[in-house]
DRENKOL-905829 format. One record per residue: residue number from 1; residue in three letters; x, y, z of N, C-alpha, C in turn. Coordinates in Angstrom, 1 decimal. Example, Ala and Ser with C-alpha at 12.3 -4.5 7.8 and 13.67 -1.06 7.14 Angstrom:
<nodes>
<pos:1&code:Ala&nc1:13.2&nc2:-5.7&nc3:7.8&cac1:12.3&cac2:-4.5&cac3:7.8&cc1:13.2&cc2:-3.3&cc3:7.8>
<pos:2&code:Ser&nc1:12.8&nc2:-2.2&nc3:7.1&cac1:13.7&cac2:-1.1&cac3:7.1&cc1:12.9&cc2:0.0&cc3:7.9>
</nodes>
This chain:
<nodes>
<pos:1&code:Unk&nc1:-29.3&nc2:-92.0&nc3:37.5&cac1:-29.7&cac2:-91.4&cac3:38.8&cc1:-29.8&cc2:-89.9&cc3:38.6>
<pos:2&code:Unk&nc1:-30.7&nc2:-89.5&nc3:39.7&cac1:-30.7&cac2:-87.9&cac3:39.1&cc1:-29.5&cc2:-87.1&cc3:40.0>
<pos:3&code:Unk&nc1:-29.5&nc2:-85.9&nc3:39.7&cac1:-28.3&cac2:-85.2&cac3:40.1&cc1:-28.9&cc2:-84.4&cc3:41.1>
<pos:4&code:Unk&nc1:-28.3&nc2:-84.7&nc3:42.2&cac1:-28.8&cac2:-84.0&cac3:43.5&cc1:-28.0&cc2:-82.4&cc3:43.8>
<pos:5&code:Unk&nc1:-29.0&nc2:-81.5&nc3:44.2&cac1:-28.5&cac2:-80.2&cac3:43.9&cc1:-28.6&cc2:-79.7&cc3:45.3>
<pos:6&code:Unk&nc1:-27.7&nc2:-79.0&nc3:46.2&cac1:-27.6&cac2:-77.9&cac3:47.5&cc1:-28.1&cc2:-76.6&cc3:47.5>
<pos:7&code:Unk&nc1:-28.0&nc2:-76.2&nc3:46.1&cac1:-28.8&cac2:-75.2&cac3:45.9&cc1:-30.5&cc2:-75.2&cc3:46.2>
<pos:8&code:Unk&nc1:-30.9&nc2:-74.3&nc3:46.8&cac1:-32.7&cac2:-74.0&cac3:46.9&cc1:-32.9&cc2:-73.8&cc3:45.5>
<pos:9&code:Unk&nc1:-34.3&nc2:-74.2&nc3:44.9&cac1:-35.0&cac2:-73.0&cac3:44.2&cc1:-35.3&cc2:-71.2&cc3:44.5>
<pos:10&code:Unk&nc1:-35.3&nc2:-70.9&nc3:43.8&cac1:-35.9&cac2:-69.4&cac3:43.9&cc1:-37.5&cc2:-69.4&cc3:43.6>
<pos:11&code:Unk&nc1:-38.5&nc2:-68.5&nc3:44.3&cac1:-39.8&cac2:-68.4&cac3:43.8&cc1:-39.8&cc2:-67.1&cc3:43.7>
<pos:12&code:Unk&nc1:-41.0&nc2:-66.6&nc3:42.7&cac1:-41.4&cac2:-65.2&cac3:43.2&cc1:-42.6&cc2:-64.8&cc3:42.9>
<pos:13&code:Unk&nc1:-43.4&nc2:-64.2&nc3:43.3&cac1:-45.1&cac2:-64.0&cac3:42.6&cc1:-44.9&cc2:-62.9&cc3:41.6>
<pos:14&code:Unk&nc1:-45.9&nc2:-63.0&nc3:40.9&cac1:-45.4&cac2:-62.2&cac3:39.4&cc1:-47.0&cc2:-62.4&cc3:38.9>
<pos:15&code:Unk&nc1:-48.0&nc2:-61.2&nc3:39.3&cac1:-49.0&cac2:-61.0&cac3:38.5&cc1:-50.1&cc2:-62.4&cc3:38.9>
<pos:16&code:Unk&nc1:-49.9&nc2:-62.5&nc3:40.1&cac1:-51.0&cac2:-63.9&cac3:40.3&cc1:-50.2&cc2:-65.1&cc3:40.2>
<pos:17&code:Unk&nc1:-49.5&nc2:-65.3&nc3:40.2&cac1:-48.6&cac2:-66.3&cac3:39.3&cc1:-47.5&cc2:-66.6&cc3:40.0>
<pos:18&code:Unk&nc1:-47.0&nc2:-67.9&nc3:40.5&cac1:-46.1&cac2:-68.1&cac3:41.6&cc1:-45.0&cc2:-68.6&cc3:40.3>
<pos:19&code:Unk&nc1:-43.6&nc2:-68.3&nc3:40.1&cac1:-42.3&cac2:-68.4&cac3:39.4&cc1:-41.9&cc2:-69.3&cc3:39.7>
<pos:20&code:Unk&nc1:-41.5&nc2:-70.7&nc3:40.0&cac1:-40.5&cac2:-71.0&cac3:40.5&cc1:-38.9&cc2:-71.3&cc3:39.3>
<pos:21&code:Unk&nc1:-38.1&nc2:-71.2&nc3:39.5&cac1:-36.9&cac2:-71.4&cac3:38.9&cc1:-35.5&cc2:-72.1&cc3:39.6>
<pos:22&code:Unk&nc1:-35.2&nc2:-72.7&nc3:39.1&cac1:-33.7&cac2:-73.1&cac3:39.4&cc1:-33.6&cc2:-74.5&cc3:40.7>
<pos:23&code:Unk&nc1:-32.6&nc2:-74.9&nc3:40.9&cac1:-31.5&cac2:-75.1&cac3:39.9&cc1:-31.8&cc2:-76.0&cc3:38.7>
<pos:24&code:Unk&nc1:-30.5&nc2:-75.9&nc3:38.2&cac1:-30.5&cac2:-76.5&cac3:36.7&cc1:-31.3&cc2:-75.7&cc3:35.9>
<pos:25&code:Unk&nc1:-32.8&nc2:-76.6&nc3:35.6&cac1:-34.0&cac2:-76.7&cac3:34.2&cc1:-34.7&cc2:-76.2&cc3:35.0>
<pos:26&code:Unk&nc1:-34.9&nc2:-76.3&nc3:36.1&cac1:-36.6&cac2:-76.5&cac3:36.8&cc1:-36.9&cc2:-74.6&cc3:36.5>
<pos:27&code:Unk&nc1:-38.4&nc2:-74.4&nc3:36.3&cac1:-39.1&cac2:-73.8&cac3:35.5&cc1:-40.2&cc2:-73.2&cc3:35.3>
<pos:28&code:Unk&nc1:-41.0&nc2:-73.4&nc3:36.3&cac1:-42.6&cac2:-73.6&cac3:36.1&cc1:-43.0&cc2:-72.4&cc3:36.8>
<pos:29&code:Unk&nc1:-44.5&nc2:-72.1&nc3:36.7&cac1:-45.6&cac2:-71.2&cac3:37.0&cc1:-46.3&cc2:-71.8&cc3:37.5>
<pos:30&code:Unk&nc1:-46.8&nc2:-71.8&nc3:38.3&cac1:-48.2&cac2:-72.4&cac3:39.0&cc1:-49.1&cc2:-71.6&cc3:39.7>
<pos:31&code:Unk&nc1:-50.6&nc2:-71.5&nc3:39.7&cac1:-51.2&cac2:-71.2&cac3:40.4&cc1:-51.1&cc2:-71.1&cc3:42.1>
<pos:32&code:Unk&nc1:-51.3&nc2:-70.1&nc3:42.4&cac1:-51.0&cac2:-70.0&cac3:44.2&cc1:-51.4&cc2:-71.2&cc3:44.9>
<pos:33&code:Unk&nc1:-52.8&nc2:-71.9&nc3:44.7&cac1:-53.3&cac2:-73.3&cac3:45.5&cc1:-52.1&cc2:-74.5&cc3:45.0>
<pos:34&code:Unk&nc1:-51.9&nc2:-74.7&nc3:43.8&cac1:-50.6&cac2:-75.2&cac3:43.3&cc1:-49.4&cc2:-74.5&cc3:43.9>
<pos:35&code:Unk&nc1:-49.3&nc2:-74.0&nc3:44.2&cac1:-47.7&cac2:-73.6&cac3:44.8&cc1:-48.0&cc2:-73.8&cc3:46.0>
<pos:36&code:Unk&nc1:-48.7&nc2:-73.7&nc3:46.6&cac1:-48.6&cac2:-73.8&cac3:48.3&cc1:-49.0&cc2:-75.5&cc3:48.4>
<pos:37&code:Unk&nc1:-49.8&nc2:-76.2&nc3:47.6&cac1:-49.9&cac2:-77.5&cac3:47.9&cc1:-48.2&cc2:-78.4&cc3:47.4>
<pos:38&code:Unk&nc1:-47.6&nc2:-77.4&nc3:46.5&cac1:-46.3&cac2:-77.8&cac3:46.4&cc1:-45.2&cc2:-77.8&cc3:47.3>
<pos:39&code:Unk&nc1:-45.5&nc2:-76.6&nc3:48.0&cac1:-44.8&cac2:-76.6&cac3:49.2&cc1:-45.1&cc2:-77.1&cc3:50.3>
<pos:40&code:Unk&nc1:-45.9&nc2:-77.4&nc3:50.7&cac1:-46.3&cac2:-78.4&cac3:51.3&cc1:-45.7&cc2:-80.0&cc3:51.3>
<pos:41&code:Unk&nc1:-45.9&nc2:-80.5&nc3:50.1&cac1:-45.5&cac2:-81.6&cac3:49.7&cc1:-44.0&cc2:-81.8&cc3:50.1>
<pos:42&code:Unk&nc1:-43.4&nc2:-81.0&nc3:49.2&cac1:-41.9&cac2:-80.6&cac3:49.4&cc1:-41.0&cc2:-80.3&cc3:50.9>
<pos:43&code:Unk&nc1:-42.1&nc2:-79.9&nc3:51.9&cac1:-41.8&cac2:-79.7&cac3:53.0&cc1:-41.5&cc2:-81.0&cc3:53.6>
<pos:44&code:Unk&nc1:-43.3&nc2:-81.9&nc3:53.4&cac1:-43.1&cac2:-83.4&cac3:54.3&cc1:-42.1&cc2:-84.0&cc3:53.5>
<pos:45&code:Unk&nc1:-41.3&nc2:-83.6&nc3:52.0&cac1:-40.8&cac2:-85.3&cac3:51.9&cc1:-39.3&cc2:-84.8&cc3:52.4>
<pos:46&code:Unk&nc1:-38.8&nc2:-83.2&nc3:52.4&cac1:-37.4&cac2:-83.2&cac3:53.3&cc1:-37.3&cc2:-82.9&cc3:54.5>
<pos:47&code:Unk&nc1:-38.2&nc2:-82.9&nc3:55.4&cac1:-38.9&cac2:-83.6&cac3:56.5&cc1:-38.5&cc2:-85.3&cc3:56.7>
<pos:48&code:Unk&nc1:-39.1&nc2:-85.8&nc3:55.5&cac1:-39.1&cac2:-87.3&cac3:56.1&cc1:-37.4&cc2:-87.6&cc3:55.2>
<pos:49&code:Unk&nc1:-37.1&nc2:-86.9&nc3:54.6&cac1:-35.4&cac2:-87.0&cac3:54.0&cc1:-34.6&cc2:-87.0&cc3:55.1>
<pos:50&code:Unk&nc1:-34.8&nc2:-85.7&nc3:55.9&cac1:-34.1&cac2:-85.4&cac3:57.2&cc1:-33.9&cc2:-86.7&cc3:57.8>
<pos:51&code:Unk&nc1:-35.0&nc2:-87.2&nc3:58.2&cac1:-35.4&cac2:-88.5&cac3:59.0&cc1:-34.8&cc2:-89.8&cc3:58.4>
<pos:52&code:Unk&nc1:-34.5&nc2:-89.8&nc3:57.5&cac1:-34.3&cac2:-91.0&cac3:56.9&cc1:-32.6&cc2:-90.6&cc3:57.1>
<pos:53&code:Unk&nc1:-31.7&nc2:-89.7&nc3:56.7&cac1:-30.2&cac2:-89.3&cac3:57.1&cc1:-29.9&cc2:-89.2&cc3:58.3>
<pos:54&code:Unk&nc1:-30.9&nc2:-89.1&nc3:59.8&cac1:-30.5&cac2:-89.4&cac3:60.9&cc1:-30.2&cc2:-90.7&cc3:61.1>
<pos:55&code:Unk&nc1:-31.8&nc2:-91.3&nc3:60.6&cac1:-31.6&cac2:-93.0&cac3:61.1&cc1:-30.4&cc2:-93.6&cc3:60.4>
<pos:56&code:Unk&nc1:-29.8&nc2:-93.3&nc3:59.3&cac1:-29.2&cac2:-94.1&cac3:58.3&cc1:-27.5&cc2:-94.3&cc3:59.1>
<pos:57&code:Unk&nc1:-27.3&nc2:-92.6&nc3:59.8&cac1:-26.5&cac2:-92.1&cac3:60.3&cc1:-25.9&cc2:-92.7&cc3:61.9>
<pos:58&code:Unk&nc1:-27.1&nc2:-92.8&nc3:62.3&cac1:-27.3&cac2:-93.6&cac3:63.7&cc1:-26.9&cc2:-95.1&cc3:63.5>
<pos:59&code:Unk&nc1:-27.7&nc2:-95.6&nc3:62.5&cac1:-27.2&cac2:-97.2&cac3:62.0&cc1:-26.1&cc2:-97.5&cc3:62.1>
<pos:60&code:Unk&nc1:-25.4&nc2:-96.5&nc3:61.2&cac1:-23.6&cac2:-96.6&cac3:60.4&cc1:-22.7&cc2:-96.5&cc3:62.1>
<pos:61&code:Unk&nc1:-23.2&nc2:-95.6&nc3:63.1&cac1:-22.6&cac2:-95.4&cac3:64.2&cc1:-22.5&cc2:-96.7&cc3:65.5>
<pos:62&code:Unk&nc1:-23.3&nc2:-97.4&nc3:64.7&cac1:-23.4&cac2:-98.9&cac3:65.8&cc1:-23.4&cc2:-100.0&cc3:65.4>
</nodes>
């Protein structure tokens, strides 16, 4: 299983070029349309994570 981290990533733009780093390995450079369709992504799936630890939450409580 993979290792689930509390920690955020860091980003930072650098010459056109979106950084991302951390935690652990993670590492990459992506183009701005790439980075923002990344965040995006990233947005809906701890969005639908949120959603999934309510219901799970609610279940356990009844």
């Amino acid at each position: 299983m993979k290792e689930v981290h509390d920690e955020a990533s860091a980003a930072t733009a650098n010459n056109g070029v979106v950084d991302v780093s951390g935690p652990d390995a993670v590492n990459v450079s992506l183009k701005p349309a790439a980075a923002l369709k990344t965040a995006e992504r990233i947005s809906s799936a701890a969005v639908e994570a949120l959603l999934e630890q309510t219901s799970q939450a609610s279940k356990e409580r009844h």
